[in-house]
C-alpha angles and dihedrals in degrees: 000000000000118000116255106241127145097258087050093047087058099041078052109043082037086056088049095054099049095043091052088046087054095048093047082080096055102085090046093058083047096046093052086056106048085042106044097033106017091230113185106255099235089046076056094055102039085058109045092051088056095057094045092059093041097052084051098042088050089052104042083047085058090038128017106016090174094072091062099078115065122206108264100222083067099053096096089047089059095043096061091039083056088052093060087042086064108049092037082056090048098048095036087051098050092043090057091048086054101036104026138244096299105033097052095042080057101039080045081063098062068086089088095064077050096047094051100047097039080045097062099035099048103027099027089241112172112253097198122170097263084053084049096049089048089050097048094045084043090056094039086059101050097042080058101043090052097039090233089156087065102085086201085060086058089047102044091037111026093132089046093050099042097052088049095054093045091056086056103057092045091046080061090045088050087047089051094052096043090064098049088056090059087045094052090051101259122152109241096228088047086049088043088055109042081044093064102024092063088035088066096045082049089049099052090050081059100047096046103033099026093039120139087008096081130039121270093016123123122270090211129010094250083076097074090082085049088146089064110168092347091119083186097061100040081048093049092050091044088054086038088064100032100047116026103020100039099044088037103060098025086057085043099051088040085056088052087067080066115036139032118266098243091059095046097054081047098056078043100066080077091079087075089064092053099038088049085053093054100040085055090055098044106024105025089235101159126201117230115230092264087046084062100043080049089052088047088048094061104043090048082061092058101046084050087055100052087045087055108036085054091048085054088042100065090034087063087045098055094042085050089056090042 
């Protein structure tokens, strides 16, 4: 694992906030689709993963060709990662097509309490009481965001809720495994591309084996090419895969390198507020006054985080010179 340092504490937490700022696209991509075309959400999803790791596999081809090729040793590893792509891309989809562009990105980011605590018990992180304050303020604001403290809100939206908050916990489970990538040596492109590349195939087998069982899948395998003849929505989701959700999570994984996971999904609970500022523009989806206290809430944690992790930062420092 890299070496903390402070040069190495900014590339990381730089990497996280453009990343986020990418990815805060990604649900109104999402959104446009479901809306205008009514596109299931895992076909969605199927989709949107293959090009990803077709648009990568057709650059690092023209680039960096040894990236390509994954240590053996690691396939297995980045099955099973793939796998959790696959279901954290199916639940995160279909939670955008029930709650809308801003509420799912928020209720996705319960995934920092997961991160932190998965984080210490899996890859000995240190929980320490800065990290506990930005988790707390990061889950606050969720809970706030989605109006999760209004019990209507349970009965009128269980499904909607429950997909959010799944996605949550699986886009933990993705961190955590992010970071074990960087600390087994991976590159984070090559991880980027053997991911999605198994979460489409994943997703295929859903579509055509699962279909009709589970939310969001196809009812016959024609429907796969649901789009047809509709060029601006095969454009939108190409752009869906090439722009948000290739930057985004290639800059994610590559701030991994850098921080521990359970900082970066943090720094990353900054992509609701932007996501909650779009959706008003485009689609007039409007936050309530607690949804902006929520949205307060979160970025007040990461701004906590960063305060703290550069306190520890120079403690460490000065112990190391003693």
């Amino acid at each position: 694992m890299m070496p903390t340092s402070r040069p190495n504490l900014t590339r990381g937490y730089t990497l996280a906030l453009i990343s986020a700022a990418f990815l805060s696209t990604t649900a109104i991509f999402i959104r446009y689709l479901t809306q205008t075309f009514q596109l299931p959400a895992l076909v969605l999803a199927c989709w949107r993963d293959g090009f990803v790791a077709l648009t990568l596999l057709l650059a690092l081809s023209l680039r960096s060709r040894g990236l390509l090729k994954a240590p053996s040793q690691h396939l297995r590893y980045l099955l099973i990662y793939g796998l959790v792509l696959a279901i954290f891309n199916s639940l995160w989809t279909l939670s955008v097509a029930l709650n809308g562009a801003a509420v799912s990105t928020v209720l996705a980011y319960c995934s920092a309490g997961f991160t932190a605590l998965l984080g210490r018990w899996f890859l000995k992180e240190e929980l320490g009481w800065g990290k506990i304050m930005a988790v707390l303020f990061s889950l606050a604001g969720c809970v706030l965001v989605a109006g999760a403290h209004d019990p209507q809100v349970w009965q009128s939206n269980l499904l909607g809720l429950l997909t959010g908050i799944g996605s949550g916990l699986l886009y933990a489970v993705y961190t955590l495994l992010g970071r074990s990538a960087s600390q087994r040596g991976l590159n984070p492109w090559t991880t980027v591309l053997y991911t999605f590349g198994f979460a489409a195939i994943f997703l295929l087998g859903f579509n055509l084996f699962l279909g009709g069982h589970i939310p969001g899948t196809t009812a016959h395998p024609a429907d796969m090419f649901w789009l047809g003849h509709a060029w601006q929505g095969w454009l939108a989701l190409f752009l869906l895969a090439a722009v948000p959700t290739l930057l985004g999570f290639g800059l994610y994984n590559s701030s991994l390198v850098y921080l521990p996971s359970s900082v970066a999904n943090l720094i990353a609970t900054l992509e609701p507020v932007f996501t909650a500022a779009i959706a008003y523009f485009l689609f007039g989806e409007v936050l309530t006054f607690m949804q902006v206290i929520g949205s307060l809430l979160i970025l007040a944690g990461v701004v906590l985080l960063r305060i703290y992790e550069g306190g520890m930062l120079g403690v460490r420092m000065r112990e190391s010179v003693r």
